[in-house]
N, C-alpha and C positions, 0 to 999 in steps of 0.2 A: 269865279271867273278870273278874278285877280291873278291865279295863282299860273293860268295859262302864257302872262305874257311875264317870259320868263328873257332876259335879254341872252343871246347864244355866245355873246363874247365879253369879257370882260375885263377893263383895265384898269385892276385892282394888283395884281397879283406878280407886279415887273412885266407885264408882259410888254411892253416895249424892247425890254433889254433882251428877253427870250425872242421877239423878231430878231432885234439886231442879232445876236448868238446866229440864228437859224440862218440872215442873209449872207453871215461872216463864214458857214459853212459850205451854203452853196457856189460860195464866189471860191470859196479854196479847191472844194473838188472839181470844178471848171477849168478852175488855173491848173490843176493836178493835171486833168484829161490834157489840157493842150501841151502841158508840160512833154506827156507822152507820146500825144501825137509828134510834138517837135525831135523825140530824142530816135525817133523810129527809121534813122537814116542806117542803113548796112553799110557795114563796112567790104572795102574792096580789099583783097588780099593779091 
């Protein structure tokens, strides 16, 4: 029965640094998006 409580996460393995990585990517593609949203002005000729 031991063998069922198996913990699902484990911070053994950097996985702090692999959060921090993951939140450093989703903050960049966010800033990416509005990057584009902002540049989406037409030009007048």
């Amino acid at each position: 029965m031991n063998n069922l409580i198996i913990p699902l996460y484990s911070h053994d393995n950097g996985s702090f640094i692999m959060i921090g990585v993951f939140a450093l990517v989703i903050v960049g593609l966010v800033g990416a998006i509005f990057l584009m949203m902002g540049s989406d002005k037409k030009k007048k000729d």
